[in-house]
C-alpha positions in Angstrom: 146.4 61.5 -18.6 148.7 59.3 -21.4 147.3 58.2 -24.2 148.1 55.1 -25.5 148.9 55.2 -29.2 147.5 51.6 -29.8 145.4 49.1 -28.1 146.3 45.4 -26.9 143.6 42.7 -27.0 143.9 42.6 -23.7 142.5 46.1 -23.1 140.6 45.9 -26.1 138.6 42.8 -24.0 138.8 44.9 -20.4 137.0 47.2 -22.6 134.4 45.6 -23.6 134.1 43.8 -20.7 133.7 46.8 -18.6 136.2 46.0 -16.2 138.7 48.9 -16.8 138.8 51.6 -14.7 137.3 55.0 -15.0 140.8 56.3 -16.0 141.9 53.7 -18.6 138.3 53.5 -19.7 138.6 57.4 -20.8 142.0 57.2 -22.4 140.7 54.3 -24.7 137.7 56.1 -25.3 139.6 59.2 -26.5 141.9 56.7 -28.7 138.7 55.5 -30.2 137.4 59.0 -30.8 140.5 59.9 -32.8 141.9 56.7 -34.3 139.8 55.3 -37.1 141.7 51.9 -37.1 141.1 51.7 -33.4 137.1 51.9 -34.0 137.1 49.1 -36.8 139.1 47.1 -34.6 136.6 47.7 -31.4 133.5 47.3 -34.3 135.4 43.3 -35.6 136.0 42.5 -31.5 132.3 42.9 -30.9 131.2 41.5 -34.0 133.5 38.4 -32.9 132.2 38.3 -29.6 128.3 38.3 -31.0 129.5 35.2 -33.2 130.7 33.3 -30.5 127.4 33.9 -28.2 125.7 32.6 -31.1 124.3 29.0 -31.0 122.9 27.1 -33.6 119.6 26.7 -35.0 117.2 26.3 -32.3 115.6 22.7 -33.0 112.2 23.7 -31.3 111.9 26.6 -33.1 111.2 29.0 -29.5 114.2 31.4 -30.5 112.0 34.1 -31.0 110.9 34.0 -27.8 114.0 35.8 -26.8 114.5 38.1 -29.1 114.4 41.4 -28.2 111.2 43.1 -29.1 111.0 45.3 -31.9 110.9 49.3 -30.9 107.8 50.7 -31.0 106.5 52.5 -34.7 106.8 56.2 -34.3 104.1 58.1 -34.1 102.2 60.6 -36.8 104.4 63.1 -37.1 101.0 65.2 -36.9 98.1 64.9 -35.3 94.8 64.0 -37.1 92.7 66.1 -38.1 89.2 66.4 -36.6 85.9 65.1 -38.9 84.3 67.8 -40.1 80.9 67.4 -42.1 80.9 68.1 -45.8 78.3 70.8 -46.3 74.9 69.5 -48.0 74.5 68.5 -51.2 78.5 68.1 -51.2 79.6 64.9 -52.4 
């Protein structure tokens, strides 16, 4: 397997596409693993692409409606203890 020592846009865009191929797709993953300006680059590209998908304020306001929904709120991280009756004359 070669490693490329630097990324195009081109591949950079198959990449984020998900049109590479299983072989090109791991050699730019292991670039990204080990090249910090690689990952910055890939992290401006998407941001890029997410500003571009963006429209403009929504007029009728229904833009929530397809937001994705929140993830659910964990859980105790123990569970609750059972009621037990003060004694009498315990206050």
């Amino acid at each position: 397997m070669t490693t490329p020592t630097m990324l195009d846009d081109h591949t950079m865009a198959a990449f984020i596409s998900g049109t590479l191929s299983e072989e090109e797709r791991r050699e730019v993953i292991h670039l990204l693993l080990h090249d910090d300006e690689a990952r910055d680059w890939l992290h401006m590209a998407c941001e890029a692409l997410a500003a571009a998908r963006e429209e403009g304020p929504d007029p009728a306001g229904y833009a929530w409606m397809y937001m994705a929904p929140r993830p659910p709120a964990p859980g105790p991280d123990r569970p609750a203890l059972r009621y037990a009756p003060s004694p009498p004359g315990f206050s």
